[in-house]
C-alpha positions as CSV (number, residue, x, y, z in Angstrom):
1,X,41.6,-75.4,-35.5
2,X,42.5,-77.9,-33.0
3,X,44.1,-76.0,-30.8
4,X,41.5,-73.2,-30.7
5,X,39.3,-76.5,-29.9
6,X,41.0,-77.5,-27.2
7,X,41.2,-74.2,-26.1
8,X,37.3,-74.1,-26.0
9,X,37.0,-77.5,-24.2
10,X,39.9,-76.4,-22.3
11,X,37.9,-73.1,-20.9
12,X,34.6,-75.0,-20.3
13,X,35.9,-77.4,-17.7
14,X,37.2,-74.5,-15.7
15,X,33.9,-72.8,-16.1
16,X,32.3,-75.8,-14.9
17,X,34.8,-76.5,-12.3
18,X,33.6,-72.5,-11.0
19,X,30.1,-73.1,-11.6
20,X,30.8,-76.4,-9.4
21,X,32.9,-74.6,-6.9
22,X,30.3,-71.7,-6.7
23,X,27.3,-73.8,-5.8
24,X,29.5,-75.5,-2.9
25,X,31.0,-72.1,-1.6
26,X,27.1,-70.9,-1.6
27,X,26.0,-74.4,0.7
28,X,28.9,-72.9,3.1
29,X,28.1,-70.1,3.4
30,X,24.5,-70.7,3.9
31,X,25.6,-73.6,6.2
32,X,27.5,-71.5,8.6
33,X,25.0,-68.7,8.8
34,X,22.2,-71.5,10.0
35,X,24.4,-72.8,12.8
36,X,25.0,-69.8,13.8
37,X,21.1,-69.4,13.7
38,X,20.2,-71.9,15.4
39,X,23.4,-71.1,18.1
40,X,21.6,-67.9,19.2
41,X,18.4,-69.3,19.0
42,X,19.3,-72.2,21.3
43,X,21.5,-69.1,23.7
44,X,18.4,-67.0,23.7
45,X,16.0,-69.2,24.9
46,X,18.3,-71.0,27.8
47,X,19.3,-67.3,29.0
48,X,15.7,-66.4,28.8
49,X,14.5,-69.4,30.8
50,X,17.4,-68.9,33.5
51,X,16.5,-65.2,33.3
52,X,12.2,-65.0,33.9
53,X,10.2,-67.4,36.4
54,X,6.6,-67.0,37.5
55,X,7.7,-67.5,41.0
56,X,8.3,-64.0,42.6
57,X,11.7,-63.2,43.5
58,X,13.1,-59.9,43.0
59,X,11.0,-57.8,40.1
60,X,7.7,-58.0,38.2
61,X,7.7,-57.8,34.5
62,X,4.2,-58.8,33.8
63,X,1.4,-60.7,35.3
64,X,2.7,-64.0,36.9
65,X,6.7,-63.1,35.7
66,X,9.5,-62.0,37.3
67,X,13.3,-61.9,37.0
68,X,15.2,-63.9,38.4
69,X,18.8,-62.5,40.0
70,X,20.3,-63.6,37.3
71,X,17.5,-61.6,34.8
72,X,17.3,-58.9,36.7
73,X,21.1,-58.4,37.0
74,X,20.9,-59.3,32.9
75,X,18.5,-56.9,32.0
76,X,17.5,-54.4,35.0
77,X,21.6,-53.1,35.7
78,X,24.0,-51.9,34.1
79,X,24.9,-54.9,32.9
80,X,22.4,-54.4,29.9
81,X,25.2,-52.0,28.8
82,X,27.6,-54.6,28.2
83,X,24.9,-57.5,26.8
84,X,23.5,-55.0,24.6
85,X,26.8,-53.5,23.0
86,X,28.8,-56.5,23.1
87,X,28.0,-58.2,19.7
88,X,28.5,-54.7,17.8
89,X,32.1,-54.9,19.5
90,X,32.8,-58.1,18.2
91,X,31.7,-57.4,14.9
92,X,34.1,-54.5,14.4
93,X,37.0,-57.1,16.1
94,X,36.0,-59.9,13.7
95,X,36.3,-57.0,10.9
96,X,39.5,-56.4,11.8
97,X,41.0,-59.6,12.9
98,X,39.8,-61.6,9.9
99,X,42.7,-61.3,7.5
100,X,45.3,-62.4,10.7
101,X,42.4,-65.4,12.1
102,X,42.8,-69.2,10.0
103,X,39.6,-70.3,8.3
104,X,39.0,-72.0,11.4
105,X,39.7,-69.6,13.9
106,X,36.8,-67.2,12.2
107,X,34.6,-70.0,12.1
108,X,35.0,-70.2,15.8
109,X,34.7,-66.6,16.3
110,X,31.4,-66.3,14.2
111,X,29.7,-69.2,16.7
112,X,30.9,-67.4,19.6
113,X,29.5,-64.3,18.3
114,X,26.4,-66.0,17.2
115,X,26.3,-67.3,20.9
116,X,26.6,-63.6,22.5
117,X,24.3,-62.2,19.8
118,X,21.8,-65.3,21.4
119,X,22.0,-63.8,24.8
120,X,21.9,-60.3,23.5
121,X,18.4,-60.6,22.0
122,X,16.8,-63.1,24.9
123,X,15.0,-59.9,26.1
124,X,12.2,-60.9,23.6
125,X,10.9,-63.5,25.4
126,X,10.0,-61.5,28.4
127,X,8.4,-58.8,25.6
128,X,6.4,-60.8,23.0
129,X,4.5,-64.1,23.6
130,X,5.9,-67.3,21.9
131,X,3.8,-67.9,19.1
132,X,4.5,-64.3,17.7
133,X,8.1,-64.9,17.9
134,X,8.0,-68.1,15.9
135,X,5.5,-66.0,13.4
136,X,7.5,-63.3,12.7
137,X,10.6,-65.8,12.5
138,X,8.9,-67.8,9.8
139,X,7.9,-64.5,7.8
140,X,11.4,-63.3,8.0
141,X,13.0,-67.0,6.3
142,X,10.7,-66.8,3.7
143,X,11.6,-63.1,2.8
144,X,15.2,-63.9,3.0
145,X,15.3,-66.5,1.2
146,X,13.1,-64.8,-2.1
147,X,15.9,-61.7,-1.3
148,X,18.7,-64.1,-1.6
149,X,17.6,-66.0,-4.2
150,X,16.7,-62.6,-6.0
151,X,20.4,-61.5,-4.9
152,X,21.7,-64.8,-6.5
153,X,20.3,-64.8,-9.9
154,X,19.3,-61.5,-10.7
155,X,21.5,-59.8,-14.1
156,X,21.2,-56.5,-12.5
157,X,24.4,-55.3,-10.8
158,X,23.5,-54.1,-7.8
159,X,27.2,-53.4,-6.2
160,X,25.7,-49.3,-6.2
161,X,23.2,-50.1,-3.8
162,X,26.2,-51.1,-1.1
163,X,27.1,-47.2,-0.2
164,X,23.2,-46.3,0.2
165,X,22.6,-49.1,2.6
166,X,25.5,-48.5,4.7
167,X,24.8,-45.0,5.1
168,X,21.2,-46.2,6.3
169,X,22.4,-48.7,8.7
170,X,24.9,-45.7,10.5
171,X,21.5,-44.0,10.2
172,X,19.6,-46.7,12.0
173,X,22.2,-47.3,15.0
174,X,22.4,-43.6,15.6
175,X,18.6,-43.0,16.0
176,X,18.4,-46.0,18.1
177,X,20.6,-45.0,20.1
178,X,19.3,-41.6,20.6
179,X,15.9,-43.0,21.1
180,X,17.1,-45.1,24.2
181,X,16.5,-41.9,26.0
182,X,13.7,-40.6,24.1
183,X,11.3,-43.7,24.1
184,X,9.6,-42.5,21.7
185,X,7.3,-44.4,20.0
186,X,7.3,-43.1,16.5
187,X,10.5,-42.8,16.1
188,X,10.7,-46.6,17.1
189,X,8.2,-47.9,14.6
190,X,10.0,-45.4,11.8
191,X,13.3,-46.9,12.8
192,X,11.6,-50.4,12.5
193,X,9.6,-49.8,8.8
194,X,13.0,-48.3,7.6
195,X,15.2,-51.3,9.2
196,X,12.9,-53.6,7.4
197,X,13.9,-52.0,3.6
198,X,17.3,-51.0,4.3
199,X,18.1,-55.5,5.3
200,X,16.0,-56.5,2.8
201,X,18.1,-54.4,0.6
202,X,21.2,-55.8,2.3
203,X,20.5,-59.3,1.6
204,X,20.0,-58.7,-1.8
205,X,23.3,-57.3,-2.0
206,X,25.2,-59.6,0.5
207,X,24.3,-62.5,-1.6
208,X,25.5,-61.0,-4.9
209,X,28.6,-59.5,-3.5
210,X,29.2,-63.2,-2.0
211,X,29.0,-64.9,-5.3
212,X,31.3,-61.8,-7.6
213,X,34.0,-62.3,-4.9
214,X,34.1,-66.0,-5.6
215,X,33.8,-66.0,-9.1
216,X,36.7,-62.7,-9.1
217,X,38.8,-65.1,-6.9
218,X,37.9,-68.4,-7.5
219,X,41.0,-69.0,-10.2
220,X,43.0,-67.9,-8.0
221,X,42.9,-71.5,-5.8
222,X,43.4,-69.7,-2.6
223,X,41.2,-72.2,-0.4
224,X,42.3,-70.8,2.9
225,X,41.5,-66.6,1.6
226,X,37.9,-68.2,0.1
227,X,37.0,-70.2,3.2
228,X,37.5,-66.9,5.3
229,X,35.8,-64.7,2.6
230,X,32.5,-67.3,2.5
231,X,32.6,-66.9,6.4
232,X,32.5,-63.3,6.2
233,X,29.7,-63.6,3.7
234,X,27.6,-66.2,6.0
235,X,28.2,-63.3,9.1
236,X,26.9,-60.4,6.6
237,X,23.8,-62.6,5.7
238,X,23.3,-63.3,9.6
239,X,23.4,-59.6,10.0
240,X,20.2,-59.2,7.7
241,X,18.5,-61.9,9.0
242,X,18.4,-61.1,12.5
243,X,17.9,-57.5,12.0
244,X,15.4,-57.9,9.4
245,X,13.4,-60.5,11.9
246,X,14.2,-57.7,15.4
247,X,13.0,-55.1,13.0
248,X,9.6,-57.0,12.0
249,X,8.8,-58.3,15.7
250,X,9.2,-54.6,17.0
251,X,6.6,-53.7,14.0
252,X,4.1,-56.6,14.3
253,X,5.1,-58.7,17.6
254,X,2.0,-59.4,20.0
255,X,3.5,-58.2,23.1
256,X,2.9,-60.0,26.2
């Protein structure tokens, strides 16, 4: 009898000690993926303000703003190419350089990445006006975070939805790509309304799948394999955030 007691005490400290360990891997995670927020945020509105003037130079965008050399060479030649595509590159690198990349060195990677992903998206603020940005930004956080926090506590295995979404998002690059060429706006606000379910679904499922790797790894007391794996997690949940918020501002942005 004492020893099945001690047993018991025995497995609630390391239950604790998980539960404990869980909560930090979570701040982490979350902790990362807002730096890296508030990287591209910063990157997106320094490239926009060296990008757009309202003194004339080379090429009207709107009434009283123009590129600059440096925007018009951003976002006017084939330059847009490489601004546009680069993040999805470094994604699919990060992918597969993660497992050979210390904890730190994918930390690293993720801010520079968040950085590019910054100048990638500054093209808003030559779009949309300011205070519809910072709307649709604040509508965005408040939907992730009831997704996440649905993600997080919810019973309901939701590892099935993971195929479904991914299928979706192939989905969702290939038409946008296609449309490129087409312009068409349906297409565009179909691609946006569908965007919006398919990341909300995402960060749902992100969040679980974050916390059943930890708790399927965590007695395993390989610091340096969970440090990469909540770094992973905090790019995934960056993922749906800023497609979520691109897909929303192409629904309900005030353009300028």
């Amino acid at each position: 009898m004492a020893d099945y007691q001690t047993a018991r005490a025995g497995s609630g400290v390391r239950t604790a000690q998980i539960d404990a360990g869980l909560r930090t891997h979570m701040n982490k995670v979350y902790g990362t993926m807002s730096v890296g927020m508030v990287i591209t945020a910063l990157a997106s509105w320094a490239i926009a303000g060296l990008a757009v003037t309202d003194t004339a130079t080379m090429y009207q965008i709107g009434a009283d703003k123009y590129l600059t050399d440096f925007g018009y060479a951003l976002y006017a030649s084939p330059l847009k190419w490489l601004v546009m595509f680069l993040p999805l590159v470094m994604v699919f690198a990060f992918g597969a350089m993660i497992n050979r990349l210390s904890a730190a060195g994918a930390q690293l990677f993720f801010y520079t990445f968040a950085a590019a992903m910054g100048v990638s998206i500054s093209w808003i603020f030559t779009v949309f006006t300011g205070f519809s940005i910072v709307q649709v930004f604040l509508v965005t956080a408040i939907a992730f975070a009831g997704l996440s926090l649905w993600g997080y506590t919810t019973k309901k295995d939701i590892s099935g939805w993971g195929a479904f979404l991914i299928m979706g998002v192939i989905g969702l690059l290939v038409a946008s790509i296609v449309n490129i060429w087409l312009a068409s706006p349906a297409i565009m606000f179909a691609v946006s309304a569908i965007g919006v379910l398919i990341f909300a679904g995402l960060t749902a499922y992100d969040t679980q799948k974050i916390k059943t790797t930890y708790l399927a790894h965590a007695h395993h007391g390989d610091q340096e394999w969970l440090a990469k794996a909540g770094i992973m997690g905090a790019l995934n949940l960056y993922l749906d955030f800023i497609n979520m918020f691109m897909f929303l501002l192409q629904l309900f942005g005030n353009r300028e």
